[in-house]
N, C-alpha and C positions, 0 to 999 in steps of 0.2 A: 710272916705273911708276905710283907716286903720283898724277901728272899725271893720268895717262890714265883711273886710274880717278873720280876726280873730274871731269875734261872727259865722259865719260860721262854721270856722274849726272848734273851740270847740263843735259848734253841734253834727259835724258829730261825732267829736270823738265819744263824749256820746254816739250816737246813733249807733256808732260799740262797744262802751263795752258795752251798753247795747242786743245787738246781739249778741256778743261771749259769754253774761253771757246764751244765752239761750240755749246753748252746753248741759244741764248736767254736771253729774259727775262720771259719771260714771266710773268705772275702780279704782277710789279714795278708799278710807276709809269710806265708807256713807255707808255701804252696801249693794250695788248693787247685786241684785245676781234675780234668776227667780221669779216672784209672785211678785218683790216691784216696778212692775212697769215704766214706761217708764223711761230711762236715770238718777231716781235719786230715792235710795229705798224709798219704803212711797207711791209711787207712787204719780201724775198729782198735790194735792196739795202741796206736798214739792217740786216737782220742782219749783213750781210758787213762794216758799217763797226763795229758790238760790237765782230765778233771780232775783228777787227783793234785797235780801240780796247783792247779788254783783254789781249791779246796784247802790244800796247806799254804799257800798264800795268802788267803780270808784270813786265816787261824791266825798267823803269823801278824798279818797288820791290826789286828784285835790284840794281842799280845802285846806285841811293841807299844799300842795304845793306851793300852792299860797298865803298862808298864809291871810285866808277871813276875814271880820268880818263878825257874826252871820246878819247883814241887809245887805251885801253882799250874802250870800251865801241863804237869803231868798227870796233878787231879781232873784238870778238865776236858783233856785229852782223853781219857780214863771213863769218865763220865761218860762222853759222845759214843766210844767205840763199842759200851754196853749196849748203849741206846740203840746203835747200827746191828749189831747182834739180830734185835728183833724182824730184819728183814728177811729173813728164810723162814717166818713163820708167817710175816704177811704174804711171800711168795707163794707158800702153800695153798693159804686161804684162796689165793687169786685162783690158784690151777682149781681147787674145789669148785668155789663159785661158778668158774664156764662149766664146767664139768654138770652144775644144778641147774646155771640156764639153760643149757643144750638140754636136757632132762625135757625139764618144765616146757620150750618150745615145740620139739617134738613130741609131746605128748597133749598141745595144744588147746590147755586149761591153763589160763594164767593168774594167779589171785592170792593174796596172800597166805593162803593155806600152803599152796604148792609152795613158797618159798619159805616157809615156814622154818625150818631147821637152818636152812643159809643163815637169814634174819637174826638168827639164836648164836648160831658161832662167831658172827659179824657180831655181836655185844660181847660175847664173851672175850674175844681175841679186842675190841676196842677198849675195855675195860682191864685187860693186862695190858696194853701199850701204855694208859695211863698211868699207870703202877709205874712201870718202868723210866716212863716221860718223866713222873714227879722226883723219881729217886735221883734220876740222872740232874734235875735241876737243881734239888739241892744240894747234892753231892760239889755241883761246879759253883753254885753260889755260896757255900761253906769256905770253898777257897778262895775266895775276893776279901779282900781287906773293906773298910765303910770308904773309901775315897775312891777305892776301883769299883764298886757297888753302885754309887755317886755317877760315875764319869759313864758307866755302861748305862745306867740309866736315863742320863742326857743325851746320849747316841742314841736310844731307840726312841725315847721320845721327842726328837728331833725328823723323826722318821729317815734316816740314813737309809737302813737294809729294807727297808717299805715302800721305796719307790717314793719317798717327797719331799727326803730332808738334806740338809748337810748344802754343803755348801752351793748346791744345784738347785736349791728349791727349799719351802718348808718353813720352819722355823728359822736359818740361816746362821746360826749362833753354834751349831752343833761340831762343827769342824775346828772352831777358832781356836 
């Protein structure tokens, strides 16, 4: 049970540095300035190589931290890119859904009936990302030894990836 709640958090973590990586950089040293483009000069494909670049950089300083071995940290890799899988089927979802607001507004009865079947594939599709969410956790918390198990679990309950901990705030203890 242990496991799971810890293969959890790590999720999330990732899945907020992988979100904050999608910031830009703007303001930085990249050369930002008018003409290069959304949030990172170069424009739409160099931002996509950031977040990617800082997204394996999250990975990488969790690694190093945890101190992996390379079929550790291939399991857990493993694990994530399943998990990423499920995003052309929330995409789908997303195009449906306008496609039943547009519906539902233009025909200008709004109540839960009218969204009725949305409501149904929203549980259904929420109910296989869980599936997926659990596998992928244990999959990557199978591969932690009990002392990287330990040390992931004092990172996140120190609030590090949560915006309170680490050595910026929080408990304080979580970086030392």
């Amino acid at each position: 049970m242990l496991g799971f709640i810890i293969g959890t958090v790590v999720l999330i973590g990732v899945v907020k540095a992988v979100r904050r990586a999608r910031g830009g950089f703007c303001g930085h040293a990249y050369g930002c300035g008018p003409g290069d483009g959304p949030h990172f000069g170069g424009g739409w494909q160099a931002q996509r190589r950031a977040r990617g670049g800082r997204a394996r950089w999250a990975m990488r300083w969790l690694f190093e931290r945890l101190e992996t071995t390379p079929g550790q940290e291939k399991a857990i890799v493993t694990a994530l890119d399943e998990l990423r899988a499920n995003r052309a089927v929330v995409r789908e979802e997303l195009r449906q859904t306008r496609g039943d607001l547009g519906r539902v507004l233009e025909g200008g009865l709004v109540d839960d009936a009218s969204l009725e079947e949305t409501f149904a594939r929203h549980d259904r599709l929420l109910a296989q990302l869980r599936v997926s969410f659990v596998e992928a956790m244990r999959k990557a918390t199978e591969a932690l030894d009990e002392r990287q198990r330990r040390e992931l679990a004092r990172m996140l309950k120190g609030g590090a990836w949560f915006g309170g901990g680490g050595r910026w705030g929080g408990d304080g203890d979580v970086w030392a």
